[in-house]
N, C-alpha and C positions, 0 to 999 in steps of 0.2 A: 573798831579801835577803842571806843569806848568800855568794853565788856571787859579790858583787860585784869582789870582787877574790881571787885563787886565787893559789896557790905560780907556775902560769905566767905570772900576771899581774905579775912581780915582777922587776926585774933588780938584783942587788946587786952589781953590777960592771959598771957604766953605762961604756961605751967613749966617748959621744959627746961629742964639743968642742964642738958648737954648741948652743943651744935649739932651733931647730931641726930637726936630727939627732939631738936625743933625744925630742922629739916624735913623731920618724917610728919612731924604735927602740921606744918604747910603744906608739903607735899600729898597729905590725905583729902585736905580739902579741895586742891587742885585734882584729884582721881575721881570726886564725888562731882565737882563738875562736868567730869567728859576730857578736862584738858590736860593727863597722864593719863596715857594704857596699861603704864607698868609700872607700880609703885617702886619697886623692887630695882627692877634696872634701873629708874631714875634716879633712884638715892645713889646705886653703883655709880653714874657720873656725876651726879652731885660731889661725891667723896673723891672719886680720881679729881675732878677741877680742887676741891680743895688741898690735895696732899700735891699739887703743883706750887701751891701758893696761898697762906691763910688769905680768906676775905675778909680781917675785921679790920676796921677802919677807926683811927684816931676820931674821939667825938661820940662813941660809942655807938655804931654803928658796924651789924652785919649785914655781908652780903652774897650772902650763897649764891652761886648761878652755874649756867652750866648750858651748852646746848645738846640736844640726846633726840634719838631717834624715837623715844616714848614719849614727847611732847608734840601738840595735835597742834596747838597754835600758841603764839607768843604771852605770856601770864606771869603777872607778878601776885605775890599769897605778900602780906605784911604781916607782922609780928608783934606784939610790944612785952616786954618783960620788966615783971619788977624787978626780979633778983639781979639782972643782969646773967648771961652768957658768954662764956670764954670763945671767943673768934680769933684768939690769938693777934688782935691790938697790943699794941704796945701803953695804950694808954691804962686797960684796962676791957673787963665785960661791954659786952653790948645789949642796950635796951631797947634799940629799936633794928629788928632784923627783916629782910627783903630778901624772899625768894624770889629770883628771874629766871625762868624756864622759856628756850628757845627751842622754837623745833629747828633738826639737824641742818635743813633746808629754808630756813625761813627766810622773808622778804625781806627787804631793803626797807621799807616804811616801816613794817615793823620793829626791826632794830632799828632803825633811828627813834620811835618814840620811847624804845627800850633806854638808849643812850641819855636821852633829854630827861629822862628819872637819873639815872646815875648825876648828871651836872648837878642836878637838884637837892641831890643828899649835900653837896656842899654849899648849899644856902642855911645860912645858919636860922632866919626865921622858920626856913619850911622846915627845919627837922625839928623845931621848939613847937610851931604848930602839932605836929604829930605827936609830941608826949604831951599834951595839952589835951587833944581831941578827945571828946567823952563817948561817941559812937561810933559803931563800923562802917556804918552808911558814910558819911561826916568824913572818915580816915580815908576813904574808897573814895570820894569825892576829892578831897582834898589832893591826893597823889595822883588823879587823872587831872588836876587844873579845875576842876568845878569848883565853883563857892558855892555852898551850900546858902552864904551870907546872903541880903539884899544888897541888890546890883550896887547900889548908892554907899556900899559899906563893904570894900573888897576887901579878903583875907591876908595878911600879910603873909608873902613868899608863896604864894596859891599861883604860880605863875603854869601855864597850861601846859602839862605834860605832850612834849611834840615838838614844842619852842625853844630853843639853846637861850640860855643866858648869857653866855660869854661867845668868844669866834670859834665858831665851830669851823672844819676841813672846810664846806663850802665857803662860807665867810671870810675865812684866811686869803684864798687868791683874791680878794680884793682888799685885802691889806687890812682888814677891818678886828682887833679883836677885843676881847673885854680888856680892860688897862689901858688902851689907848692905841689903836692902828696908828700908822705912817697918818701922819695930819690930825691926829686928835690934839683938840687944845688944850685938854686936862694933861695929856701928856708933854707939850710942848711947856705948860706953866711950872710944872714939876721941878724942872731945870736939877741944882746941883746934886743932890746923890743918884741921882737916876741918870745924868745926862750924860750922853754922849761927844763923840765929835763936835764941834764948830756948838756947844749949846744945845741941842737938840737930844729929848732921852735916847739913855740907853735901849739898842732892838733886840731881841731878842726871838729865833726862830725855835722853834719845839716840834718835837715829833713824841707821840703818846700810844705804844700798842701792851695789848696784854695778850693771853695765849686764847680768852676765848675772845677778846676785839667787844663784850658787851658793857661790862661795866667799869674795872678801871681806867680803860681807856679812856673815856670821855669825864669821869673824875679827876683822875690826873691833869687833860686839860683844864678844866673849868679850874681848879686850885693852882696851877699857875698862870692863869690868868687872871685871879684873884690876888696874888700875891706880886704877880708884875702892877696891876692898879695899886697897890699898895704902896708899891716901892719908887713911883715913878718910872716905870718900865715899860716900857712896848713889848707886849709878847703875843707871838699869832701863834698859834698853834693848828699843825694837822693830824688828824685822830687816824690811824690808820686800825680802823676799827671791823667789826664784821659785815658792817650796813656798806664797806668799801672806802674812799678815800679821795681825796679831791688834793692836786699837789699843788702846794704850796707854789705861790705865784716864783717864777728866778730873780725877780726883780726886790720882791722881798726879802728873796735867802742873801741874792748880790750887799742890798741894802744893810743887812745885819750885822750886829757887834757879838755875838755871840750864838751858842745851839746847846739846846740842849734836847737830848735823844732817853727819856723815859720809857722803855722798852725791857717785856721780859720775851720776845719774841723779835725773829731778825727786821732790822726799820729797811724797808725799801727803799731802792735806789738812794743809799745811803750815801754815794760818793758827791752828792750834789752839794753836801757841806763841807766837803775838805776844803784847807785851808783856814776853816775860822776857832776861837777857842772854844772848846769843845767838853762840854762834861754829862758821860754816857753812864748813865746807872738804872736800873729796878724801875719800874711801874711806879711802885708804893712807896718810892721815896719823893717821887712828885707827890701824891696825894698827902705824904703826911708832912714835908719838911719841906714844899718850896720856895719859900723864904732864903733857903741854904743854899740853896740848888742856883739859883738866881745869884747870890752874892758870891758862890765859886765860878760860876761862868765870868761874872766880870772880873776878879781877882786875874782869874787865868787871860781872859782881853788885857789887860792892868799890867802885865808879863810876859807878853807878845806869845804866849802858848798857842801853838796852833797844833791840827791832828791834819793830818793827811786823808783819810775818809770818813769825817766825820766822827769822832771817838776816843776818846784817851784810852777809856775802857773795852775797846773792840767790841763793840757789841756783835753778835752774830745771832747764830739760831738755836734758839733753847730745846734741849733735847727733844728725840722723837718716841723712834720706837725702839731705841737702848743699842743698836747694831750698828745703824749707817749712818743716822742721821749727822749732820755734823755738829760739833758745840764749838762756839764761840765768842762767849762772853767773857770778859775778864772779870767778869762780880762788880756787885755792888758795893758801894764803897765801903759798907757798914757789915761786908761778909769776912771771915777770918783770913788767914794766910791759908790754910789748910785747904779751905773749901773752894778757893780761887784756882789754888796750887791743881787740886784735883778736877776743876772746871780745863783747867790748859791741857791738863795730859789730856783727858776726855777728847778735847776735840781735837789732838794729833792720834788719837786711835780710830776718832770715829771715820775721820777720811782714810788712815789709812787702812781700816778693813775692805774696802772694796779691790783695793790692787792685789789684796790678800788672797780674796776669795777668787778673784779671777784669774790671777797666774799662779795661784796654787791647784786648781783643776785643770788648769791648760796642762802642768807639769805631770799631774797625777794620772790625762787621759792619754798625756807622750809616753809614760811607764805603761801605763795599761797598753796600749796597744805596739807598744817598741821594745818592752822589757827595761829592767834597771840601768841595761848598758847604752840606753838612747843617751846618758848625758852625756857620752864620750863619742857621738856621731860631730864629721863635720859640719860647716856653717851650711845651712840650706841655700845661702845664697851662689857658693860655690859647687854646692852638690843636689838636685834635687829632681827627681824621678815621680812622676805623676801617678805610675803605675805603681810604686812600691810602698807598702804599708808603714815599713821605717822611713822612707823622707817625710811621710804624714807627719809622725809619731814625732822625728825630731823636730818639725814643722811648729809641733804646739806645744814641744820641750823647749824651743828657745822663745816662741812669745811667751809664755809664762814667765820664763827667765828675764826677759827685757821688764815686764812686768813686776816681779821679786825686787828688780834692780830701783824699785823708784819706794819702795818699803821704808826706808829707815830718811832718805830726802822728805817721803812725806811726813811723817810724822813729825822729823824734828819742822819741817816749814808750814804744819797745819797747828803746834805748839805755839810756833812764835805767832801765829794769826790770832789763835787765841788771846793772847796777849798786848796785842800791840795794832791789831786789825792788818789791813793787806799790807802796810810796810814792813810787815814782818817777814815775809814771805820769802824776800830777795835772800836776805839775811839765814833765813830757817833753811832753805835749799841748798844753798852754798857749803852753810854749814854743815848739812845733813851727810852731803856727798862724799865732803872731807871726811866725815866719818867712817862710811866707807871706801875710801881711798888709805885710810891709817889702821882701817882693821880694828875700829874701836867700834862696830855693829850697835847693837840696838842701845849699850848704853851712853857710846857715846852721841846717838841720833835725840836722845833726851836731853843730854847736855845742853847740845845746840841749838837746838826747841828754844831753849829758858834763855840760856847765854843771849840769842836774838832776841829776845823777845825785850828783852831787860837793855838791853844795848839800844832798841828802837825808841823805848819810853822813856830813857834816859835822855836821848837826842831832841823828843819832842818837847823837852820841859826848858829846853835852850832858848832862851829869846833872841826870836831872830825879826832883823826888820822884815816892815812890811816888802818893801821890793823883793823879797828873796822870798817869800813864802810862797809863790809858784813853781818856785822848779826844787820846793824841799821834797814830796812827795814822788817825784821821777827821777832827779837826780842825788841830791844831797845826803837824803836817807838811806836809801841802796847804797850809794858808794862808800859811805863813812860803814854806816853798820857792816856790810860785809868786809870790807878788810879789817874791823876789828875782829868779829869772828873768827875772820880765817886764821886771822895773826894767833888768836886766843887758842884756835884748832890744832894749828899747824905746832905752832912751838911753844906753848904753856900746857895746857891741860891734855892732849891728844894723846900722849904716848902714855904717860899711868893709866888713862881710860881704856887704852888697848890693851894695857896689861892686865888690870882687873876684867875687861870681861875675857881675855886668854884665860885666867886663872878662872873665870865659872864658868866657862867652856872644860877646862881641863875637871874642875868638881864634877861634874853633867856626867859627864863620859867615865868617872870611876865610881860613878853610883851602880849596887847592889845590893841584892838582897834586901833586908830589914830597911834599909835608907830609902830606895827606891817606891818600896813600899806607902812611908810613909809619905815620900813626896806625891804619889798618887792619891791618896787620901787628902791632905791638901791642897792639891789644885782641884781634887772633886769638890769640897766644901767651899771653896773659891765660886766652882761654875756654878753653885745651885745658890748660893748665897742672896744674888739679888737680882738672878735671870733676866741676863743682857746691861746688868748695869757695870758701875765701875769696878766692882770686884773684878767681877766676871770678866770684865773686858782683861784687867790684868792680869788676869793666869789663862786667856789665848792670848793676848800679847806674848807673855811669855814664850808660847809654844809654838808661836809661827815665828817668835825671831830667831830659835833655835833651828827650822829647816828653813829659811830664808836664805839660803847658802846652796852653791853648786853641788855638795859631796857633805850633808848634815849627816850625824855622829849617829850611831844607832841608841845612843840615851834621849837627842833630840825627838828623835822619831818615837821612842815612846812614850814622853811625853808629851806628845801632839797626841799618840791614840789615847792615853789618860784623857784629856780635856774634854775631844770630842765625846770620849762614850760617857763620864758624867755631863756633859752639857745634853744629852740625850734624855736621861732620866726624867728632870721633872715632868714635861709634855705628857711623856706617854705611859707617866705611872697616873698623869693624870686622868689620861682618858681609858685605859684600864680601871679606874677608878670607878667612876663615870658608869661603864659597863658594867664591873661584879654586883656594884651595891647602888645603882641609878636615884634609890629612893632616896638616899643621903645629898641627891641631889635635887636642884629646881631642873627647869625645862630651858633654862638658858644657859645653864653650865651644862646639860648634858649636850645640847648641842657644839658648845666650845669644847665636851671633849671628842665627840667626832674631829672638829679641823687638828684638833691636839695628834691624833695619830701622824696625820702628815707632816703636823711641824715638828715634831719630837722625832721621828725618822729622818726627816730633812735637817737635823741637828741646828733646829732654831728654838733656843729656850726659853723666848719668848712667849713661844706659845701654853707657858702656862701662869703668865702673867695675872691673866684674870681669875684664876683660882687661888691665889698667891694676894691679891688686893682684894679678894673677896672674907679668904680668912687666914691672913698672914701667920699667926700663930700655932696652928696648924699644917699649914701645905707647908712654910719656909724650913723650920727644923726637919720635918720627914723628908723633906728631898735634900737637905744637905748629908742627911745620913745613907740615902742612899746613894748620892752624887759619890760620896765617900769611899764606900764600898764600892762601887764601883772603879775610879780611878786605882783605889791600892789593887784590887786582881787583873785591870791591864795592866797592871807595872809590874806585878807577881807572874804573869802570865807570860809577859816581854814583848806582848803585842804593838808591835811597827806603825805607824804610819806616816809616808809623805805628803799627804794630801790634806790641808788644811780644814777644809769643808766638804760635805758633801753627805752626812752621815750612811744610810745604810745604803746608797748609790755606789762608796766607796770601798765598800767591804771586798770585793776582789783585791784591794790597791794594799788589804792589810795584813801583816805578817802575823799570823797563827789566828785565820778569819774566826774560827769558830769556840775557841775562847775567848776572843773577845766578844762575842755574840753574848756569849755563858755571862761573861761580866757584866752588860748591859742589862739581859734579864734578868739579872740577880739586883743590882740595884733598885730597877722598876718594881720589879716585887714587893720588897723591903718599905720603899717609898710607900707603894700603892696600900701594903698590911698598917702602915703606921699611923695613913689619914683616914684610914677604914676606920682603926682603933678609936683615933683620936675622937672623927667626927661623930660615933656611937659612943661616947660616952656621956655626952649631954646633947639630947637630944629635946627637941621642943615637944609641949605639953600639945598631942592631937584636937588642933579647933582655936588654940590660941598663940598668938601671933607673937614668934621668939624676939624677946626684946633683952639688953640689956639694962645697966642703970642707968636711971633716968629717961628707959623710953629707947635708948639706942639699939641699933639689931643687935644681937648678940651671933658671936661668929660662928659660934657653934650650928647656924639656922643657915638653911641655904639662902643666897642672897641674892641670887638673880644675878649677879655681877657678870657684864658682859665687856668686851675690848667696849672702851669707854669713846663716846664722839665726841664729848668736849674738846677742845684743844690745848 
């Protein structure tokens, strides 16, 4: 435990101008001891954990981290910089910067003494100690809990790394945390702006995760527990961190005046705070502002605000791998209308690609083996022959179909979750169905999404007394927001939204020629734009809500084969890539581009994510231009498809197979010539190590970038 970080694991005269190039300036010295294998891949999750979420911290502090399968065992590298380093604080540079390198698999002790550093950045002697310290040894000492001092003369904020300062998850279930547990007498003397009921301070429960669970997690608590001692506040906090989690005592949560859910990943068993007031935002708005954080929870106590599962803000689970995962966050409070707006759609598409993909292959294997006219066979329940290939055929034309039928319910009711968390739900489905009940399809299932969503978070800003806040969550919320929706469904808004999307139904279907064309062109530069992200999700959105239908239009259909044959391209112009000119690659892209042939055939454009984060600049523009090209000559070509997914599994299922094939190749090509080009045109100096300024890799150099294990 001790060896975690050593006098050479220390540089107190940090040369680098970038974050970047001080990652790799740490990161070298971590390779020279044994504890990275792979410089290269680990800066690759170094950078993915940071393009999730800056680590610089108010106080000027960075903190790079990350967990990856090229770290041997648990290591902190320290930093100190005169100039200061952009971490993307809000205060400013950072001067004193901590690499924490986690292997993928690492212990539980050791993430916790990893944690017990993180509390520790917010001790304001111990990080004044550290721009004070004149040696490495000294600085290594100091951040392990060693006093280098005599015993009879200890360091201030030298408190031993291993040790929580404040209530840690275990400490919590017994009530205990820094500010004052249930029975502390510094909190019970506290009294007027802090207090609670009957005299007694204000309680306050927390919950603290970030996506890797190692360092803001356990900052975020320690800094509101700092700021509840401040305010006269009781606040326990449980860290739901990577070391694991210890739940919060019920007698605690029962006890408390208010929650607050600092979370940029989904908080467990969240329903256990419903009922109290509730204010759900960002990791990093605990660490830098909870002060705020603290005097909005009681405002909203103050106002009888309650949430139903813990959450004004719905917290949910923050993206995954751009396809399935679900999102549902409503943002941080300090994020735009925009970025909130596109967090909601996000997680009404991302649950509903699964109904997507699964009854659009049912439907596409009942054509294949029944022919087109399977959707005019009767009910199987009435009609169905063991022996015969068409009851099969229409066997898995109607589950798919049952399937299709919950498409536009989910979305608009995985929209209002985003928004409003599970009470949105009731609201969102009702609404959804009305949708299609009035033939207002995909855009009026968007409508409904937001209209709930907005309907439920309007209900919970109602002060309602305390007697009635148990059955607002089961009864009150459901009953009220649904019949407003419905009402809002049924007879205000439903029928224009039927008629606008009749009218881009009826535009769909009189597309040719030149028009068509270009519509294929942009929905290619759509799919290749940010592989699997929200573009992307919004132009198949588009194309699966076009055959989501009993009898879709033959311009739907070809816009579904548009999407899929650019959503093809990037993958496997990657790993074509990969193969003509290998040397332009390291040995960990060229392995990602072996998997890249399957998933670029299996039409998941994911899989060229890691070449795309390795050098955005490059891989992004060449595969939108062949994404491009591609979509305009299935559209030129008039190539069909009902089959939502499946890429080259589905090629029997597609009307004019073998131009469309021609279009897929031709794109990949194009792609694969452009990052050929691209990445031969600066190429690194044979022997010396391709950096940009200030020491940063330069994209141009292969970079090891591999699917990242951070979280």
């Amino acid at each position: 435990m001790s060896d975690m970080i050593s006098a050479d694991l220390v540089d107190l005269d940090l040369s680098a101008e970038t974050k970047e190039a001080a990652a790799r300036a740490l990161a070298e010295r971590m390779v020279a001891r044994g504890r990275v294998t792979d410089l290269e891949g680990f800066l690759a999750d170094v950078a993915a954990r940071e393009a999730q979420m800056p680590t610089g911290l108010d106080g000027g502090i960075g903190i790079p981290h990350c967990r990856s399968e090229h770290v041997t065992e648990p290591t902190l590298a320290f930093g100190r910089s005169a100039a200061g380093i952009d971490f993307g604080a809000a205060d400013g540079p950072a001067d004193l910067v901590f690499l924490i390198a986690a292997p993928a698999g690492a212990d539980d002790a050791h993430l916790t003494i990893l944690s017990a550093l993180a509390r520790q950045l917010m001790n304001a002697e111990f990080t004044a100690a550290l721009r004070s310290v004149g040696d490495a040894a000294d600085a290594a000492a100091l951040i392990r809990g060693e006093d280098p001092a005599p015993a009879d003369e200890p360091r201030a904020g030298a408190e031993p790394v291993g040790e929580s300062t404040g209530g840690t998850a275990g400490d919590a279930t017994a009530g205990v945390a820094a500010g004052g547990g249930p029975g502390d007498s510094a909190g019970e003397e506290s009294g007027g702006e802090g207090a609670g009921e009957s005299g007694r301070p204000f309680r306050i429960v927390a919950v603290t995760s970030c996506p890797t669970g190692i360092a803001h997690t356990y900052m975020a608590a320690e800094s509101l527990e700092n700021a509840g001692r401040e305010a006269g506040v009781e606040v326990v906090v449980e860290t739901q961190g990577s070391a694991g989690f210890t739940r919060l005592d019920p007698a605690v949560i029962a006890a408390a005046d208010g929650v607050i859910l600092a979370h940029d990943v989904a908080v467990r068993e969240k329903d256990r705070f419903a009922g109290k007031p509730t204010v759900d935002t960002g990791v990093k708005a605990a660490v830098n502002r909870p002060g705020e954080l603290i005097g909005e929870v009681r405002s909203k106590a103050a106002r009888g605000e309650v949430t139903a599962a813990g959450g004004a803000g719905a917290g949910g689970a923050a993206g995954g791998d751009g396809a399935t995962t679900p999102v549902g966050r409503g943002g941080e409070s300090g994020e735009g209308y925009g970025t909130r707006l596109r967090t909601w759609l996000m997680s009404g598409v991302s649950y509903m690609v699964p109904f997507v993909a699964a009854g659009g292959l049912l439907i596409a294997l009942g054509f294949a083996i029944g022919g087109y006219e399977i959707n005019k066979a009767p009910s199987v329940m009435d009609h169905f022959v063991w022996t015969q290939a068409d009851s099969w055929a229409a066997l898995l034309y109607q589950i798919g179909g049952v399937s299709f039928a919950f498409l536009v319910p989910v979305l608009a009711g995985y929209i209002a979750y985003g928004m409003a968390d599970r009470p949105g739900l009731v609201p969102g489905f009702v609404g959804g169905s009305i949708a299609l009940t009035i033939d207002a399809g995909f855009l009026g299932g968007l409508a409904a999404g937001l209209i709930s969503g907005a309907v439920v978070l309007a209900i919970q800003r109602v002060r309602i007394p305390a007697a009635l806040r148990g059955i607002m969550p089961v009864v009150v919320i459901p009953l009220i927001s649904s019949a407003v929706v419905g009402f809002l469904m049924f007879v205000v808004i439903g029928k224009p939204i039927a008629s606008a999307q009749e009218a881009m139904t009826d535009w769909l279907n009189g597309l040719s020629g030149a028009n068509a064309v270009l519509l294929g062109a942009l929905l290619g530069l759509m799919m290749c734009f940010d592989l699997g992200g929200p573009v992307n999700k919004v132009a198949y959105t588009f194309a699966t809500a076009g055959i989501a239908v009993s009898d879709p239009s033959d311009s739907a259909m070809k816009i579904m084969a548009a999407v899929m044959a650019a959503g093809m391209v990037p993958p496997l112009a990657m790993a074509l890539a990969t193969t003509v000119r290998a040397r332009l690659f390291n040995a960990a892209e060229r392995e990602n581009g072996k998997a890249a042939w399957v998933l670029g055939a299996s039409f998941i454009s994911e899989g060229a994510i890691p070449f795309a984060a390795a050098d955005p600049l490059r891989v992004i523009p060449s595969s939108m231009v062949g994404g491009a090209i591609t979509g305009a000559l299935s559209m030129a070509f008039g190539a069909t498809l009902r089959a939502p997914h499946g890429g080259v599994f589905v090629v029997p299922l597609i009307g004019n197979p073998l131009l469309y094939l021609v279009a897929v190749a031709a794109g990949v090509c194009v792609t694969t010539a452009l990052v050929i080009v691209l990445k031969g045109l600066r190429r690194p100096v044979p022997g010396v190590t391709a950096q940009g300024p200030g020491g940063g890799t330069d994209p141009s150099a292969p970079s090891g970038a591999k699917q990242p294990v951070a979280a």
